[in-house]
Residue, then its C-alpha position, 0 to 999 in steps of 0.5 A: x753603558x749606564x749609570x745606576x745609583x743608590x743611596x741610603x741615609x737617615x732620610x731613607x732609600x733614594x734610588x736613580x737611573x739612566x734610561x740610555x741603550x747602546x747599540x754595536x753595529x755588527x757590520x761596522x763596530x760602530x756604537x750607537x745610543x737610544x735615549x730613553x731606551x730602558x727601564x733601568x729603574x723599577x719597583x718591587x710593589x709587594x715588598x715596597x722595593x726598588x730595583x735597578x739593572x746595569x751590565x748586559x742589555x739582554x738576558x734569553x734575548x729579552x731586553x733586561x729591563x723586560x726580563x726583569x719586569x716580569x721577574x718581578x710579576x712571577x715573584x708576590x711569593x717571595x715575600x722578603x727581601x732576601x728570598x728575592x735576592x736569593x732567586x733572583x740570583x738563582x734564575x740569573x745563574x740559569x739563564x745567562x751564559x756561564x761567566x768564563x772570565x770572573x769579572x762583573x757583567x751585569x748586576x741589580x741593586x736591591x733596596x728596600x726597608x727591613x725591621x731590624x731590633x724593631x726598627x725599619x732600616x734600610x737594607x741593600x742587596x747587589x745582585x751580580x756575578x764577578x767579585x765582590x769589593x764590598x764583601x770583601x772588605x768584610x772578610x767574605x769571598x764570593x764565586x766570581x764566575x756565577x751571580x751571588x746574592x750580595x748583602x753589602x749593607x744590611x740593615x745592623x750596618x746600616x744602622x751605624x753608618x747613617x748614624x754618621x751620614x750616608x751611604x751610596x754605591x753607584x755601578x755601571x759607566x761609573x769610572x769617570x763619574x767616581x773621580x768627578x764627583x769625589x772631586x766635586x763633593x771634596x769642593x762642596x765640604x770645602x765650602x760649608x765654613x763659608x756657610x754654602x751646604x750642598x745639598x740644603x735643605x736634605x730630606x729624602x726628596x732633596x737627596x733623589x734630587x741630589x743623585x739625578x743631579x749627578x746623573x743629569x752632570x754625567x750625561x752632559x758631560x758624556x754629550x761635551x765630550x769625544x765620548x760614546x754618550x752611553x749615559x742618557x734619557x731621561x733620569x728615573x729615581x725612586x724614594x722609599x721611606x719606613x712607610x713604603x714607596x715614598x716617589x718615583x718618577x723621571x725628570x726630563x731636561 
């Protein structure tokens, strides 16, 4: 199980993940859990990118983390965002079985500034097979049985909606962690007449801080619970802004 999650706002790109893999034992069916197992969360040096994986742990019998590591090492050529995107998906469609059922098994948010009517903007990819929510929402239909290189928020979108505030997506474990935290953040607006504001002061560290936070009351969650603690390790996180590579790094607790 895991828990990635990407934000884009005013501030900039805040990107986090957690670093827990979890084990089926063959003989007994019996999950068991890693603790910082896997780079969830990684760089894209040549384009000033962030990149994270959620679903399947392996790919060729690679662990996904190191597969994508050298995904990455293989691609200075691709020079945008989008060529990236594209072969990203091109390679995952030649070498992860074929998707018999349609439904969402393993997936990559791409992030990362692009210059729209000249102004850096934050754009996002989500690279997976099985449907696409955000899509279609827009009125485009996705093959769910192969991986699509899924522009759900480019950068003209982008533009309106920061103007207003922000907008994040999350995958992996992430039912529980939706009603949680829609719950939670209703509570936090419920407060700001009071004059208490969560999260203060915002700038782009703050709202990285903000989503480790989130990961870090998950974690903890999973660990009080009769749950299977999929989600866990250390939290990475990632800030990018207009100039490039802001922060990153991994917050232990």
């Amino acid at each position: 199980m895991t828990l990635v999650l990407t934000e884009l706002s005013s501030f900039g790109i805040a990107m986090a993940a957690d670093s827990a893999v979890t084990h089926t034992q063959t003989q007994t069916g019996l999950k068991y859990v890693i603790p910082n197992a896997a780079q969830k969360l990684q760089v894209v040096p040549h384009l000033n990118a962030g990149i994270s994986c959620w679903g399947l742990g392996s790919i060729n019998n690679i662990p996904t983390d190191q597969w994508l590591s050298n995904f990455i090492n293989s691609s200075i050529s691709l020079t945008t965002l989008q060529s990236f995107a594209d072969e990203l998906a091109i390679q995952l469609n030649a070498q992860v079985p074929p998707n018999t059922s349609g439904n969402s098994r393993l997936g990559f948010h791409l992030a990362a500034f692009e210059n729209y009517t000249g102004v850096p903007t934050p754009s996002f990819y989500h690279i997976h097979d099985g449907p696409s929510t955000a899509l279609q929402q827009r009125g485009i239909t996705v093959n769910p049985h192969q991986f699509n290189a899924n522009h759900d928020m480019p950068p003209q979108m982008t533009q309106q909606i920061v103007a207003q505030g922000w907008y994040r997506t999350r995958n992996g474990d992430y039912q529980l962690y939706a009603n949680i935290f829609g719950l939670l953040e209703n509570f936090f607006q419920q407060l700001q007449p009071l004059g208490i504001i969560i999260p203060s002061p915002q700038n782009l560290t703050d709202r990285a801080e903000y989503l480790v936070f989130h990961i870090r009351t998950m974690i903890e969650i999973y660990r009080l619970s009769n749950l299977v603690p999929g989600i866990g390790g250390g939290i990475l996180y990632l800030t990018i802004n207009p100039a490039g590579i802001h922060s990153q790094g991994t917050k232990y607790f």
